[in-house]
Structure formats: structure tokens, C-alpha cells
N, C-alpha and C positions, 0 to 999 in steps of 0.2 A: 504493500500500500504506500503510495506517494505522501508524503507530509508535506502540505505548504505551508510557507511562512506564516507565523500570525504573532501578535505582540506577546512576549516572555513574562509573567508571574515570575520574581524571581525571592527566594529564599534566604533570608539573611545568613550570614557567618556571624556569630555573638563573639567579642575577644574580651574575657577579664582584664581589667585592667586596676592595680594601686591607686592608682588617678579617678577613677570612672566613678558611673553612680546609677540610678535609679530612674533616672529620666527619660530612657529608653521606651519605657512602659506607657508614653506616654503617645508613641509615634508606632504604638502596637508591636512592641516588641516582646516577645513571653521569657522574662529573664529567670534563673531561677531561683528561688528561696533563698536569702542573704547575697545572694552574688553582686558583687561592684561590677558592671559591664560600661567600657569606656567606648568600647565602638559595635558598631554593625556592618557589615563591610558587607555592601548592599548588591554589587557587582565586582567578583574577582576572577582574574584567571591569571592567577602566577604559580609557576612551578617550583618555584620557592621564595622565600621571606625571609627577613630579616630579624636573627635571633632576639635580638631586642622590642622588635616592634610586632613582625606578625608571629613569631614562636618559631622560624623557622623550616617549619613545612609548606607544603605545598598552600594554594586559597582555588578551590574552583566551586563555582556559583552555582548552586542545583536550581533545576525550574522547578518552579511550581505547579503548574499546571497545563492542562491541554495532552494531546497525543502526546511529546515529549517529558513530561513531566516525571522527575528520580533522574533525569539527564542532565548533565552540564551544560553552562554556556559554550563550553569549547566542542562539545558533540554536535552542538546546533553548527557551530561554523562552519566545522569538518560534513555535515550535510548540506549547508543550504550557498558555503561557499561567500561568493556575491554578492547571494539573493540577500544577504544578512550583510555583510558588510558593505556590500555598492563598491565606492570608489577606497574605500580605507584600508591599508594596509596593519597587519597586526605589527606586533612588536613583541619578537621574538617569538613568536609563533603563538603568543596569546593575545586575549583583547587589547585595545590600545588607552583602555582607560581602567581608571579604579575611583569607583565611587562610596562611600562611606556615612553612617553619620557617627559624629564624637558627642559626646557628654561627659563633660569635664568637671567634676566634682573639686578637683584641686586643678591647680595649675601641671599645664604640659611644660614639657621640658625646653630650655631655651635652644633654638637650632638653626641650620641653616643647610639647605642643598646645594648641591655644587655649582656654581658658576661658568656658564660655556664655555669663559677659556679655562677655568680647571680639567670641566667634562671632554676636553678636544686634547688635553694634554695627556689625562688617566684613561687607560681604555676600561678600569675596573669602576670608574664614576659616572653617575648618570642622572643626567638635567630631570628635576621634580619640579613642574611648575605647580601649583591647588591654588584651592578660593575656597576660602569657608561662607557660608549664608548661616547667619544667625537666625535660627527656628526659636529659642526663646534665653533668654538672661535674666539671671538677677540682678537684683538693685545694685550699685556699684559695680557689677564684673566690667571686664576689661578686655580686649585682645592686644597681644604685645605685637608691634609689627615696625619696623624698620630702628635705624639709630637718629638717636635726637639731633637736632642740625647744629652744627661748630663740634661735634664732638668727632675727634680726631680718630685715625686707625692705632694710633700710640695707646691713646689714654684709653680707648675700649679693649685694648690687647692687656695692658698695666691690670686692667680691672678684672681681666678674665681670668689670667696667671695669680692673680692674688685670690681669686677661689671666693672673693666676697660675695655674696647674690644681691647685696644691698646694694654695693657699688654696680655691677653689672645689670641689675636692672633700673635703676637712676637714668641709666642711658639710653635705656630703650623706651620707643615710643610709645603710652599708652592710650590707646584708644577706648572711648565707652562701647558698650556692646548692646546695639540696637537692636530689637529685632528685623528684619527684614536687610538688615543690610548686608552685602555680597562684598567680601574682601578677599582681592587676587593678589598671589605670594606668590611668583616667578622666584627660578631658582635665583638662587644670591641674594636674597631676601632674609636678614632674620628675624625669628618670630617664635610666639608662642602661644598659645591657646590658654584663656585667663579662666582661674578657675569659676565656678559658674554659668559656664557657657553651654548652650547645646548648636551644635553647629552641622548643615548637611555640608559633605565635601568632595570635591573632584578634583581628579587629580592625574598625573602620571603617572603609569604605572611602573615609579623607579623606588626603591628604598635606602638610596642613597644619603643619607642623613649624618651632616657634621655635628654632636652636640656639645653645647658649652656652658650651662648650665642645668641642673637637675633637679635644683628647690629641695635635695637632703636631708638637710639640717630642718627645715620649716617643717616639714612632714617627717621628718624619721624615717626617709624612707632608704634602702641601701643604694648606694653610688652609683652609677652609671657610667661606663668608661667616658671620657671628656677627648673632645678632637680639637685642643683649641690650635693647632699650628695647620692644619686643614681650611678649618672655619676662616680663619682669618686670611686664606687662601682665594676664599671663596662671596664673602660678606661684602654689597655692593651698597657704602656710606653714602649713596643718595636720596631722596626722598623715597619712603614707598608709595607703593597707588593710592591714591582715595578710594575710599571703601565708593560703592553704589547701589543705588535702591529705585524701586519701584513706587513715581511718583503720582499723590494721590489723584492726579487725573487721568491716569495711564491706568489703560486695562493688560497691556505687556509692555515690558521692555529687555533691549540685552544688556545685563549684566557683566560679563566674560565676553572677548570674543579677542585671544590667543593664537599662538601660531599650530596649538594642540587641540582648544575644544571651546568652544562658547556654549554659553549660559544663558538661556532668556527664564523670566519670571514671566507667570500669567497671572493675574486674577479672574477667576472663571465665576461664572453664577449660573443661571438656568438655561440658558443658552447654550446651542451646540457652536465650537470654534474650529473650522478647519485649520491645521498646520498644512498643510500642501507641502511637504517636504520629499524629495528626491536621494536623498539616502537616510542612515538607520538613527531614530531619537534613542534616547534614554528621560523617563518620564519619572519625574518624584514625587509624589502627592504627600505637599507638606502640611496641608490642611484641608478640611473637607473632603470629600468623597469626588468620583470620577468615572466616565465611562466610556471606554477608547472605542471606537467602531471605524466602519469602514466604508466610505459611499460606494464603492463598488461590490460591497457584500463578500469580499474575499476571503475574511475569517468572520466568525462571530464577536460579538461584543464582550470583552474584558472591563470589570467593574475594579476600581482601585481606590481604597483605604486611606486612612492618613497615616501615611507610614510606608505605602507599597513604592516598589519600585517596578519599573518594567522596561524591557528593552524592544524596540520594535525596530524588525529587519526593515533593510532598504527596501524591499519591494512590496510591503505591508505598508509601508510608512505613506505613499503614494495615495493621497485621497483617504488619508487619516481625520478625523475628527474626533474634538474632542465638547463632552456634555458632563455638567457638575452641578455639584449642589449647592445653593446659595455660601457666599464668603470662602470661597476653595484659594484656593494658590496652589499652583506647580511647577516645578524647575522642569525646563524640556534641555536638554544636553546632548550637543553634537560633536562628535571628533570628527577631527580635519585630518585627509588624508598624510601618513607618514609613509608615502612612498618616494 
């Protein structure tokens, strides 16, 4: 029997995390009894991770539902080719993106990914651009993102060697944490997720990761190797981006739009909204409910949650529409072709 494309249900990956918290639950996620869960890694296909971040093993995405359903995203590719990816080339033989969400109960670790000319020098390093969208903060939280302006590469190196978090984070920019607003972190960017934040994210899918601070001492928590002669290899002392958001007269706008993947926001309500798109989305439903169809009738109708994610092949993607329940929002995410 022939399977045709049709939009992906896709199954989260839960990751405990020291950092994490509870707030998952809240984006329907079934964590379990006492568990601190800091991420959901909503779309994976990497053959391996990074000991410190994913645990080291393998990440592949199970579907959730339809004919493929118990399959991975990477069985779908390996069938539908093309039809699933269009014009986009994997990377490394997997998906070309990793989508997540964090919830940051304490603060993440101070960091930084590699900068293109590090990444063009190491062949073992590899460019992480993301953008976090704040889905909800508490009062005071904060996202750390770039170095404060006049402060030198001396005096943030002085600071990082001397192991202070006080001093090192003095430096860095803090931002309050809005909801709704989208903050893009191109490699060479440092940064860190402030704790109280619940954030959806997308990203490269590299685990390339310099850290240089770990907040230890504040939390008790055990040390994490430090890369600060890397970082400081890598940490670009210019402004970083202006966060952006979805203004209240706008029914969408783009958020992201990278040399890797853009980001548009919708605010939906009762209304059916064509995408008319020509290769494959990735659909977040960050609130309210959702129902992907098809004007040409080529799959059935997929119903999305606050919390679902779903991947729709290129050739599904064609004469997609989308209908919601009063006050929805959803991130639709496209990667650009890496060939």
C-alpha cells in the first residue's frame, strides 16, 4: 500500500534536567511524578548528542499518528524523499533543524556557539544559530543575550578567568522577558536563558557549545567543564539582535528569517488561513487549538493542541490551510535549503 504525505503528529523527547521545572505541563506535556523536565525536544533527528546536553545518545522523533505512526521522522524521509523535504537538503543525513521547548526553572548556563570563522577553521565545530519565543515569564525573569556596550574582550576575559558569576554576569546584557517576544542568537552570540523563562526554540541542529559560566555556586549545583579560551575565540562584542514580536495590529508576522530557517507568528481565530506554501512547514501551536486541512483533500484533517507540534511534507504543504479556535497563536517554521 502506497502512503502519501500528510502533516506528522509528532511525539515529544522529555530531557530531565537540574535547571528545568514543571511548566511543561502546561503546553500538555505528561511529565512524571516529581520529575524536573527542562526541555521537550519536539523535532529530533540526530545520531548523536552531546554528553552534557542531550545524554549522548542518539534523538529520533516518533510520529504520532496516521498510517506511519511508532515511525520516525527519519523513516518518513527515507520514504517520501522530496515529497517531504522539497528543495532542503539534510545535514548529515538527518533533519536540518531541531526544534524544542525549555523551561527554565533556574538559570541556563552562560554560553556561546562557534563563530564562522572558528567553525571554517575546526572541522570538529559547528555554527548553532536559535531564537527563543517566550510562551510565558515570570515577574522579573530575564534572558541574558549579548555583552554590555564599552565592555572590552580584556575585561570580559579578566572576568571569566576569575571564575566570579557576579562579575561575569554584570557584563552581560539583561533583557526582561516578554511574552510573545522572539529573540534570535546567531552563532557568536553569548547568552543564557534567565531562570523563569518558558521558551519554544529552533534551532541548528549543531551541539557545538562553548560554556563559560555554570551559576555552581548559586545553585549547588556540580561544575561543568568551562571552554573559556574557545568562547573567547568565538564571542562576537557587538550589539545582539533586538528581540521581535507580533504587533497588536498584525494578524502575522516574520519573526526569524536566517540564512537557516524563519519564523513567522500567526494569531488565528475562527477563521480558516491559507499558508500557500511550496515546501515543508513545521507548525507549533503555542496556544489554543488548531486544524490543518487540505483544499485539495489530499490527507484528512489533523486537529493540534496547545503544545502539538507537527511537520508537514512539501507536497502536503501545497494548498494547506489552517482553522482555530478563538485567541490561538502559532509558530509556522521553515528551513532554507542547505545544499
Amino acid at each position: 500500500m502506497t502512503i502519501e504525505p500528510y502533516p506528522l503528529l509528532l511525539r515529544p523527547i522529555l530531557k530531565a534536567k537540574v535547571w528545568g521545572g514543571r511548566r511543561l505541563e502546561s503546553l500538555g506535556k505528561r511529565l512524571d511524578e516529581g520529575a524536573m523536565v527542562g526541555e521537550s525536544w519536539e523535532l529530533a533527528d540526530l545520531d548523536s548528542t552531546d554528553p552534557g546536553g542531550g545524554g549522548g545518545e542518539g534523538a529520533h522523533t516518533v510520529i504520532a499518528q496516521g498510517p506511519l505512526a511508532g515511525k520516525t521522522v527519519r523513516d518518513a524521509m527515507g520514504l517520501w524523499g522530496e515529497r517531504l523535504l522539497g528543495g532542503i537538503g539534510t545535514v548529515g543525513g538527518g533533519f536540518p533543524l531541531l526544534v524544542k521547548y525549555l523551561d527554565a526553572r533556574e538559570h541556563l548556563s552562560v554560553q556561546v556557539h562557534p563563530s564562522p570563522a572558528y567553525a571554517a577553521a575546526h572541522s570538529d565545530a559547528h555554527l548553532k544559530t536559535e531564537c527563543w519565543y517566550v510562551v510565558s515569564a515570570e515577574p522579573g525573569s530575564v534572558v541574558f543575550k549579548g555583552v554590555k556596550a564599552g565592555v572590552t574582550r580584556e575585561r570580559f576575559e579578566s572576568a571569566l578567568r576569575d571564575g566570579e558569576g557576579e562579575g561575569v554576569v554584570e557584563l552581560l546584557e539583561a533583557t526582561p522577558a516578554e511574552v510573545g517576544q522572539m529573540h534570535e542568537l546567531p552563532s557568536g552570540t553569548v547568552h543564557a536563558l534567565g531562570a523563569g523563562v518558558l521558551v519554544a526554540e529552533v534551532q541548528t541542529p549543531s551541539d557545538t557549545t562553548f560554556r563559560v559560566y555554570d551559576w555552581a555556586r548559586e545553585y549547588g549545583r556540580g561544575g561543568r567543564t568551562l571552554h573559556v579560551d574557545q568562547a573567547m575565540a568565538c564571542i562576537d562584542f557587538g550589539p545582539a539582535l533586538e528581540s521581535r514580536r507580533l504587533k497588536p495590529d498584525e494578524q502575522q508576522t516574520r519573526l526569524v528569517d536566517n540564512e537557516f530557517f524563519s519564523v513567522d507568528e500567526h494569531r488565528l481565530s475562527c477563521e480558516s488561513r491559507a499558508l500557500q506554501d511550496d515546501g515543508l512547514v513545521i507548525l507549533m501551536m503555542i496556544k489554543g487549538m488548531g486544524v490543518v486541512s487540505s483544499a485539495s483533500a489530499t490527507f484528512e484533517d489533523v486537529s493540534l493542541m496547545t503544545g502539538n507540534t507537527a511537520l508537514v511534507p512539501a507536497s502536503a504543504a501545497r494548498g494547506l490551510a489552517i482553522g482555530a479556535g478563538p485567541d490561538s497563536r502559532m509558530l509556522v517554521v521553515r528551513a532554507k535549503s542547505r545544499r
